[in-house]
N, C-alpha and C positions, 0 to 999 in steps of 0.2 A: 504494500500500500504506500503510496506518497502523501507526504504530507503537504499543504498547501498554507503560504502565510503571507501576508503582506510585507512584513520586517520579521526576517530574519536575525537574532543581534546572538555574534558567538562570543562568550566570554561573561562572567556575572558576577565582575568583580567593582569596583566602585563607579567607572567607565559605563561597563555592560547595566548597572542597576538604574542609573540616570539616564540612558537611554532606552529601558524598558518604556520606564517610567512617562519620558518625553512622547515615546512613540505609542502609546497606549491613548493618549488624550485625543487622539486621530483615529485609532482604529484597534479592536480586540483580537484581530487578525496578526498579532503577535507570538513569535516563539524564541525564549530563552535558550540556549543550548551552552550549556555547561560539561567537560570535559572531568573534572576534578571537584572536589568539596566546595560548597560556600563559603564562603565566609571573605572575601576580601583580602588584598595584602596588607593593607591598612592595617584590620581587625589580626588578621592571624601573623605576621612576620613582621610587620612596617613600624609605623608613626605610633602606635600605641604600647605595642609590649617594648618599644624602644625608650618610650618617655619613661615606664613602669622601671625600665632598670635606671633611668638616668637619674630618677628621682631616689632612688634606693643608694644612689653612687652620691648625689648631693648630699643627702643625709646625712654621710661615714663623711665626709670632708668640712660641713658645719662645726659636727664636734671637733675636729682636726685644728678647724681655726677658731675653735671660740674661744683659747688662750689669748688672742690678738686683739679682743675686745677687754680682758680683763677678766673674762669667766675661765676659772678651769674644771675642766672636765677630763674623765679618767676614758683613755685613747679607745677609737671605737673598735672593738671584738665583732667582724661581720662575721654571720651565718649566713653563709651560701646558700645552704639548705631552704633557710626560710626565705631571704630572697628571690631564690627563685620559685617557691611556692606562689607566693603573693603574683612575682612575673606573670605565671602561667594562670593562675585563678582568677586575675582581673583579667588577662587577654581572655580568656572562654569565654568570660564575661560580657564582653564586647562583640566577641566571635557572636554570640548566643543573640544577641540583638539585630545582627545580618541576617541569622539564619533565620528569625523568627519574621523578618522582614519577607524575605520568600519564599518561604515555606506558606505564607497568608497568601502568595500570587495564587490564582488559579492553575489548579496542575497540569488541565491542557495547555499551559503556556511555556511548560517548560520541558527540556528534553537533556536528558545524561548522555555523552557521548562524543569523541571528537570527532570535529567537522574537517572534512578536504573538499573544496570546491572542483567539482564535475564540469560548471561552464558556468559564467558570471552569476546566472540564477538559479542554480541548482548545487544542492549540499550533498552531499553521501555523511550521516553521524552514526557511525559504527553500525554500518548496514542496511539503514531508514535512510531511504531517497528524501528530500525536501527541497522546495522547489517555491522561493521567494519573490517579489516582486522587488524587494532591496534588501543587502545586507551590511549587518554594523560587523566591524570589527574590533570587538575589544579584549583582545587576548591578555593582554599584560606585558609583561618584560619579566627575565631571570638575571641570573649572576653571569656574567660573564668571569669564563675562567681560564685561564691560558691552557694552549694546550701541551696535554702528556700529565699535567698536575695532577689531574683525580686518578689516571693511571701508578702513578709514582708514590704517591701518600697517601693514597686507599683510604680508610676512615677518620683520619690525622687533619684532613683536607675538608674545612666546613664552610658554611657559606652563613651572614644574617641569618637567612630560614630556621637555622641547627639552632643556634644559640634558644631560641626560647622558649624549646623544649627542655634542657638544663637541666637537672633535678638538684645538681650543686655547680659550686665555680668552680672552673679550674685553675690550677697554678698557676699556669702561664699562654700566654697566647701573644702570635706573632699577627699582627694586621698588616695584612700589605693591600693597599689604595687609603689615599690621604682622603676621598670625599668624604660627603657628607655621612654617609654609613659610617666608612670608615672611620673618621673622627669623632662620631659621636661614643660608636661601639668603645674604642680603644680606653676613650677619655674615661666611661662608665667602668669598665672593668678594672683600669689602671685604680680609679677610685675605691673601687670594691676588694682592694688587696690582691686582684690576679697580678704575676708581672708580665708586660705587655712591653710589647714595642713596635711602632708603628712605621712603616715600612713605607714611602711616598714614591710613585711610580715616577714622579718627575721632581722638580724644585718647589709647587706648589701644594700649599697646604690649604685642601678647605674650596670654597668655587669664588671666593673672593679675585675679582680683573685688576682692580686698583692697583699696580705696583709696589706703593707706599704700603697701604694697608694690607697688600699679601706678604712683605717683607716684616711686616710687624708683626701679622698672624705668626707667621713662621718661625718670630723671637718667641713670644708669648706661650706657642704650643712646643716650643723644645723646652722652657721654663718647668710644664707643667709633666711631661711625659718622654721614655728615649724614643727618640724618634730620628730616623734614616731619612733623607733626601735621597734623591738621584739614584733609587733604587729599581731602576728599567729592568736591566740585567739577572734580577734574581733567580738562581741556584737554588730551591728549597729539596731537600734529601731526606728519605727515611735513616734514623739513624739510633737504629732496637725500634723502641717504642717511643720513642719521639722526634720531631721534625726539626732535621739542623739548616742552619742559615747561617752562613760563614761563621763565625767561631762562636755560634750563641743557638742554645737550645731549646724547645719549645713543647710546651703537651700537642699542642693544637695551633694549622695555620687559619687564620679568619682569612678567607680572598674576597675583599670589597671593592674590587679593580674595575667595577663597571656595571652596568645592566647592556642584555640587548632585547630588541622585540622579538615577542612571541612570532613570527611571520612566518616561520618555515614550518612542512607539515601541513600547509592549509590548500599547498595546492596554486600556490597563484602564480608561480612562475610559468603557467601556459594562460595567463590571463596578460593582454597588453595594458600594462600598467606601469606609466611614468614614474623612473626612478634618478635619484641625483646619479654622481660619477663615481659613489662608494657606494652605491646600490638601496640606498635609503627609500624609503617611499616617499615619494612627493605629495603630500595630504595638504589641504589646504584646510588653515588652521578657523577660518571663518564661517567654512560649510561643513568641514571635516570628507571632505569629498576627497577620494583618491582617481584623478582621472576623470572624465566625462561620464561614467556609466554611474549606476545604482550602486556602486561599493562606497560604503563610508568609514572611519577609522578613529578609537574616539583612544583615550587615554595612554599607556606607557609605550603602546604597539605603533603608536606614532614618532616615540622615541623624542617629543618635544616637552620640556620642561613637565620632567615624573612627577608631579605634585596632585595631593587627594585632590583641592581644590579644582585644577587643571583639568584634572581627570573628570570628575564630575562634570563643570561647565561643558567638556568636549564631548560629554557622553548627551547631556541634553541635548546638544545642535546635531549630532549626530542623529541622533532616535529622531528629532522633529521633524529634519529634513529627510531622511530616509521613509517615513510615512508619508512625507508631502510628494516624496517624490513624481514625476520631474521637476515639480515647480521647488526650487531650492532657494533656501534662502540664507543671504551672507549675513553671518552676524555679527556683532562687537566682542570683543575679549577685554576681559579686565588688564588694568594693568599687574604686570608681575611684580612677586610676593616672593621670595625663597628665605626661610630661615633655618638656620642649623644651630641644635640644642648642644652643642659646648658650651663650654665654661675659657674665656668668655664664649658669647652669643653671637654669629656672625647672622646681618641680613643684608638681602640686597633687594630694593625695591625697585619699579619702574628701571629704566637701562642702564644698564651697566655700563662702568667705567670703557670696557674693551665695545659694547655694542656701539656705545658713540661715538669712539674713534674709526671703528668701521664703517661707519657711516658717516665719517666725516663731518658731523656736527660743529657747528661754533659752540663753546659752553666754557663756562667758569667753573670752577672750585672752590667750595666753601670748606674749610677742614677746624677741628676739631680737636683737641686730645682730653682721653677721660683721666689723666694721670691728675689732676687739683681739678676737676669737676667737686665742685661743693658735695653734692647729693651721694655721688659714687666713694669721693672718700669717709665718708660717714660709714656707708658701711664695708667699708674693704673691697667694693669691689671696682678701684679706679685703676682699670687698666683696659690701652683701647685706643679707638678713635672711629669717627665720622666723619664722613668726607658727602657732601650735598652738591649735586652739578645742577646747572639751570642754565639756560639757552640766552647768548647774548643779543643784544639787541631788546629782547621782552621781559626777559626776565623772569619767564616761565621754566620751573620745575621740574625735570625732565627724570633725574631716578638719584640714586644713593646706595651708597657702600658703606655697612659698619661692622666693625669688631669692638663687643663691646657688653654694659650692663644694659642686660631691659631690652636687647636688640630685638626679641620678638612683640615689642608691644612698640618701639620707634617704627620699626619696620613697616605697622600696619600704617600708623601717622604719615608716613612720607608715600604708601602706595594711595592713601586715600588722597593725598595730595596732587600725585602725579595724575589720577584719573580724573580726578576736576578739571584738572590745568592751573591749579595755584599760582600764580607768582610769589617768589619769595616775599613780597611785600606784604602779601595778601596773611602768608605763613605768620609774618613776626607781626603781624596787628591781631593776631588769634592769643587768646590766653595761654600765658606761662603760669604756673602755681610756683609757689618758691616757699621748702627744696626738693625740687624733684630732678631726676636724672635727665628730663625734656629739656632740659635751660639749659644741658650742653649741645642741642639743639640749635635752640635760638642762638649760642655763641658760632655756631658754622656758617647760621642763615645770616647774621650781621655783618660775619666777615666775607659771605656772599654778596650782600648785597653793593659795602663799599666796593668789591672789586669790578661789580659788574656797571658803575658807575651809572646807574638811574637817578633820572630827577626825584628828590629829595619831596615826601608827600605832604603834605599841605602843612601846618602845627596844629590846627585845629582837628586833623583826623590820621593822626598819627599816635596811635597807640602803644608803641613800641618804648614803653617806658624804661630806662635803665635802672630799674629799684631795688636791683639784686648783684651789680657788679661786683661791687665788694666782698659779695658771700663766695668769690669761688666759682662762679657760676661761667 
């Protein structure tokens, strides 16, 4: 028997469930198809049982430093054990909340099994023909792992996914990719009393563009953790029961060297479908359209900016227009968001330091250091800096780079900024409280603003009172 569906959407992970969902407002002629378990990367490997250990790693290092406030405390004794109890019992937790989310869809809507595409409109899922009117593609993304590694180090060799199954820490572990995984992972562990060392494929630590501030990151995070630069080349060897890396040995290697997209497997290399010169898919990010046909492509299997957020919004336009199909329609994207839970906190909102030089933008620089920010040395945590860019000539806001305290709550301030179109004028006649970590803030936007040489706003609607210079601020 075949089955027959309007939208097809393969994959029912945060991508796939927002385009269910979008595509359902159009038509019940809907079919989910899921290869593996529910539950999301988000919910079961990602953003959640990741914050769950980071918060467990924050903990052990409050006590660590409450001597520096004047409090002492007796050094923290982590249980593994129970840390990673808590890890895994709020992640099912969370899991438990996706599942019960589609487990409520109508069960004719969904189908177990993977998909290989037969011809643009036609599915084979583990032996059930189906045969769509359009299809979403929301596969995901995995680890990329070099190869021969999972050959060579056989169960030694883990990836994120491993870790939050845990039942205890272990001793030691080797991280090799500096991203955002990577650095969050390493930073938590390091914290939790494993010893760690984190292994950077190239000179750059973190997805920070900025120069300045990747040179800083890169003081700040050898400060806190051992950490390898210009580690392309690595040599990881069995050696007994544990993994050697030139003269330094390890329980376990973490490999956080990358994601790629789910895309192979599906069949599409007999479909003509526009690809760049490294064979990426060409998806356009507005329609989520690959190509002129009914295929659309919404979250990490696009390979553009892996973020829940992303994922979701790309899963809407995907599902919408894939029901509206042909009639398609181009739509707005937020501006970008990325923040990473180290210690400090790196964000980058709206474009980046290296996207505006690619694009050859005119813009200034407003910079910052959190080292005598008022706020942040109160509580120990002034170390850092902001850096704010904004377009000469208007004096419009264009994105921001920071390592820093609070960077995931500046972070959202400067995207909410960029998506308006703020001018920094606009930025420093909005409310500063004082003391808070934002008035190192307004010290980037001020010394934006002289450099960017605007006319000077009226006295009478000029807000921008200096009632706090003195505090540090």
């Amino acid at each position: 028997m075949t089955l027959s569906c309007d939208v097809a959407i393969i994959g029912a992970g945060t991508a796939g469930m927002a385009a269910y969902r979008a595509a359902r407002v159009h038509t019940g002629r809907v079919l989910l198809i899921e290869a593996d378990a529910y539950g999301t990367t988000c919910a079961r490997v990602g953003c959640m049982p990741s914050k769950l250990l980071i918060a467990a790693a924050d903990a052990a290092q409050a006590v660590r430093e409450a001597h520096r406030f004047g409090v002492q405390a007796e050094p923290p004794r982590v249980d593994g054990r129970a840390v990673m109890q808590r890890v895994r019992s709020e992640r099912d937790r969370f899991v438990g909340f996706v599942l019960e989310t589609v487990h409520g869809w109508p069960e004719a809507t969904r189908l177990s099994g993977r998909a290989c595409f037969i011809d643009a409109h036609t599915l084979d899922v583990a032996g059930q023909r189906v045969e769509a009117g359009a299809v979403v593609i929301a596969t995901g993304s995995r680890p990329r792992i070099p190869p021969g590694w999972r050959e060579r180090l056989g169960a030694r060799l883990i990836v994120n996914d491993d870790v939050f199954d845990w039942t205890d820490l272990p001793r030691s572990v080797a991280v090799v990719g500096a991203g955002v995984i990577g650095l969050e992972l390493a930073m938590a562990l390091h914290r939790l009393g494993v010893r760690v060392r984190l292994f950077a494929r190239s000179s750059r630590v973190g997805p920070l563009t900025d120069p300045e501030l990747q040179l800083l990151a890169q003081r700040l995070f050898a400060e806190e953790l051992p950490l390898t630069l210009n580690a392309g080349s690595l040599d990881p060897v069995l050696d007994g029961e544990q993994v050697r890396i030139g003269d330094e040995c390890f329980d376990l290697l973490l490999c956080a060297s990358g994601r790629m997209p789910n895309l192979d497997g599906l069949g599409l290399d007999a479909l003509p479908l526009p690809r760049d010169a490294d064979g990426r898919a060409l998806v356009d990010r507005h329609t989520a359209q690959w190509g002129n046909g009914a295929l659309f492509v919404a979250g990490d299997a696009t390979d553009d900016r892996p973020l829940l957020h992303e994922a979701a919004d790309a899963g809407r336009i995907a599902g919408d227009n894939a029901a509206r199909w042909p009639d398609v329609h181009h739509r707005p994207r937020r501006a970008p968001l990325a923040v990473v839970f180290s210690d400090p906190q790196i964000a980058i909102a709206g474009a980046s330091y290296a996207e505006l030089m690619a694009a050859g933008v005119a813009f200034d620089t407003g910079r910052v250091s959190f080292s005598d920010q008022g706020r942040s040395r109160v509580m120990l945590v002034n170390r850092g800096g902001l850096h704010v860019y904004a377009e000469r000539g208007t004096g419009r806001l264009l994105g921001a780079e920071m390592i820093g305290p609070a960077a995931e709550h500046i972070g959202h301030l400067l995207a909410w900024s960029v998506q308006r179109g703020d001018t920094v004028q606009q930025m420093l006649d909005s409310p500063f409280y004082h003391p808070v970590v934002e008035e190192g803030l307004r010290t980037a936007l001020r010394q934006l603003s002289s450099d960017l040489h605007l006319p000077s706003p009226p006295i009478e609607s000029c807000l921008d009172c200096d009632t706090s210079a003195e505090a540090g601020n």
